[in-house]
N, C-alpha and C positions, 0 to 999 in steps of 0.2 A: 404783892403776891397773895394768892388765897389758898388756905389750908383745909383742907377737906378732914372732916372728923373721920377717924377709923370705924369703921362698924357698917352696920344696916341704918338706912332709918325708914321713920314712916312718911309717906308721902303727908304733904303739911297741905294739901288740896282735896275737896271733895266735888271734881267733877263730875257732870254728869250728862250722858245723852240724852235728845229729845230729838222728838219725830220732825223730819225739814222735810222738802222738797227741795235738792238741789240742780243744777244744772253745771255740769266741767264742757269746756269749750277748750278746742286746740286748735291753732293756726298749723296748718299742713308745711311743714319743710320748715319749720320756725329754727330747728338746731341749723340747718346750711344756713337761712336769712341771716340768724342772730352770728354768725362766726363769718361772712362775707359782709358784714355793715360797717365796712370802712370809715363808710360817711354818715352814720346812724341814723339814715332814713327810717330803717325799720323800728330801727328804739322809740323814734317821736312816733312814729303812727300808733307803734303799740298805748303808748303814755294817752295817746287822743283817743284810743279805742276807750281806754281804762277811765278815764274820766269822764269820758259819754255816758260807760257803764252808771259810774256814781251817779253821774246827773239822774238817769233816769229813776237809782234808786233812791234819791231824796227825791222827786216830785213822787214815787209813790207813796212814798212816806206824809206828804205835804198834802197830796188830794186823797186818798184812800185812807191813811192811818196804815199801812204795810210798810213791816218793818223787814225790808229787802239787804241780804248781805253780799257786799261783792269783795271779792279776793282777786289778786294780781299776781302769780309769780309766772316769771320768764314770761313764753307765749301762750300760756295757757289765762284764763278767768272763769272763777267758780263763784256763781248765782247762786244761792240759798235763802229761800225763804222757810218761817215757821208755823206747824199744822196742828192744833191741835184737836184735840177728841172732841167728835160731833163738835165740828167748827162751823157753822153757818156760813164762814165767808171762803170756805175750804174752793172753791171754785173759783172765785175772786182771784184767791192768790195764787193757784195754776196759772190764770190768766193771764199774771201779768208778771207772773216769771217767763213764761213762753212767750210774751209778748218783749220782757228784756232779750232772751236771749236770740229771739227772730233778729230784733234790731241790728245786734252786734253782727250776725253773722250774714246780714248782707248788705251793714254798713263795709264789713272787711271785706266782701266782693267788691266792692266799688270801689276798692282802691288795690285791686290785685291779689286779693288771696283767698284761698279756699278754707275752708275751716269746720271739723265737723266734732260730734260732741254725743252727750246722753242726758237725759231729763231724769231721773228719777226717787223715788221716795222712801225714805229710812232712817235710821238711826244717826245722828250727827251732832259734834258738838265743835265749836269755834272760838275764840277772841280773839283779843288784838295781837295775839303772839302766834296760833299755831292754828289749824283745823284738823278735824278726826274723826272715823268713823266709816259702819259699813257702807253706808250709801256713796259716799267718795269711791270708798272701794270700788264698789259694782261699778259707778258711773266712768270712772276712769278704765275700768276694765271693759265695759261696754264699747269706749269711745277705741279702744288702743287693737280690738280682736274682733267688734261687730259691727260700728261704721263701714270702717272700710274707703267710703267713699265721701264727700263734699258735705254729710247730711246730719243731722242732731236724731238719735233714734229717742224714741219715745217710750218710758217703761208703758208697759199693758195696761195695769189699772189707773194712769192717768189718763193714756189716752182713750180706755170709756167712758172717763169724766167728759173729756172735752174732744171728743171724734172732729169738730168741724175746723181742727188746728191743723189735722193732719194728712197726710198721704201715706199709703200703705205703700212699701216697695214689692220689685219681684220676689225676694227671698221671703217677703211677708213678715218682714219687719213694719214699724209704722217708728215715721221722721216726724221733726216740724217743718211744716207749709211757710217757713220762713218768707215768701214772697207776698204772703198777705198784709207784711209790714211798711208795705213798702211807699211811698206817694208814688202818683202817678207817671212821672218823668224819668224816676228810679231804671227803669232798663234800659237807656240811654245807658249809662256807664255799666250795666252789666254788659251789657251785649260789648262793648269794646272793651271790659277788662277777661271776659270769657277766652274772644276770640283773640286777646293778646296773648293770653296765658297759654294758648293751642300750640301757637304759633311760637310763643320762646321753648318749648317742651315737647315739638313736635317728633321729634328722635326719642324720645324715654316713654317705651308703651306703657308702664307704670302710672306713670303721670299725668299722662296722657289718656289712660281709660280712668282716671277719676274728674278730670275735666270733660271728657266725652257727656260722662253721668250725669256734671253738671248743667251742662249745656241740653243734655235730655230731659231735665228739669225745669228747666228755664223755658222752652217749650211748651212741656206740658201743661205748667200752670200759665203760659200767655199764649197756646192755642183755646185754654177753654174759655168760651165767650160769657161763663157766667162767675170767672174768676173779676172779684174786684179787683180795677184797677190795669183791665187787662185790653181793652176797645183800644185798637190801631196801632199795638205794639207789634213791631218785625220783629219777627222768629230768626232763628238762625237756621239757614237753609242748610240744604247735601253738599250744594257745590259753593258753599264759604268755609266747608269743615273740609271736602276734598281738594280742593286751592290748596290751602294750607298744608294738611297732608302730605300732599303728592309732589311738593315742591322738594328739589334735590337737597342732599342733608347738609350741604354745607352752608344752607339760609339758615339755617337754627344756630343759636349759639353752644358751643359744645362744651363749654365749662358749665351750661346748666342741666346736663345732660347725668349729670351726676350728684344733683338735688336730691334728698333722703325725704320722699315723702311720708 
């Protein structure tokens, strides 16, 4: 048993913030997945997700000298990297935190899920026990009130650093171009984890207009012919989204019909 002394004391730590760039990423409907994973499908992918993550941030660490931090709780992963004042390499490591967090979020298309998030830069501090700070704050408030949809928004002053990462949506936000991560064969398993996704969720307009998004995404970057990566890949047509659609509601399964995205 442990006895706590009567009193005040003073904290026996002198932490302190410093400027990150972080990145929060959320798997879309992760509370229904994680409490329907009978068979803990979803726990292993998550585990594969999370240690891809690592990977990738030791080889930054191994080829650049970037000292990349990644965090795992439930189905969320927070990318942080650190900036400092007139940093020379301050674009560098945009790069290739934007370039982690592309990876993740359309390694997890390709195997069924949607997932969207926020990049941005602030105050932040971490170890091996907790993480804190405003930039968590904003980015996690960014992801939960101004995503919305399938996409990683992009704070403003990163994205004048590095404009050729991104796309500007309608509401004139700006995402990451996450599909520029991608090799060349990569939309093979989009296009049939898009159009599975439609198709299990085709009853929940909810869910259903953040998969539409996606899929108007996935488009738009493999209509344009001067997207890397993008020569002979099939789009998703009108009438593979109205098939789907239009078919009567008892083809969809209707225990997912009440997915909390």
């Amino acid at each position: 048993m442990v006895v706590r002394i009567a009193g005040k004391r003073n904290p026996q730590t002198n932490y302190k913030q410093s400027t990150y760039c972080i990145a929060y990423l959320d798997i879309l409907g992760g509370k229904s997945l994680i409490c329907e994973d009978s068979d803990n499908i979803f726990l292993n992918h998550l585990n594969m997700f999370f240690e891809d993550a690592i990977c990738e941030a030791e080889m930054a660490q191994i080829f650049s000298k970037q000292d990349v931090i990644v965090k795992f709780f439930s189905d969320n992963i927070l990318i942080a990297i650190k900036l400092n004042a007139n940093d020379e390499k301050q674009v560098d490591k945009l790069t290739k935190l934007l370039n982690i967090a592309g990876n993740i979020q359309t390694e997890v298309l390709g195997y069924g899920y949607l997932m969207r998030g926020a990049i941005v830069e602030g105050d932040f501090y971490h170890d091996e026990k907790f993480v804190y700070g405003k930039a968590l704050v904003e980015a996690v408030n960014i992801e939960e009130s101004v995503a919305i949809y399938p996409r990683i928004i992009i704070q403003k002053q990163i994205q004048e650093l590095l404009p050729q990462y991104c796309y500007q949506d309608n509401d004139g936000e700006y995402y990451l171009n996450s599909f520029l991560y991608c090799s060349a064969m990569s939309y093979v398993g989009f296009k049939i984890s898009l159009l599975g996704m439609l198709r299990e969720y085709a009853n929940n307009p909810r869910i259903k207009r953040k998969i539409i998004w996606a899929i108007t995404y996935y488009n738009k970057y493999y209509s344009n012919p001067y997207s890397f990566n993008s020569m002979g890949v099939p789009l998703i047509t009108e009438k593979e989204i109205e098939d789907i659609i239009n078919k009567p509601p008892d083809s969809c399964k209707p225990e997912k019909n009440e997915v909390e995205y």
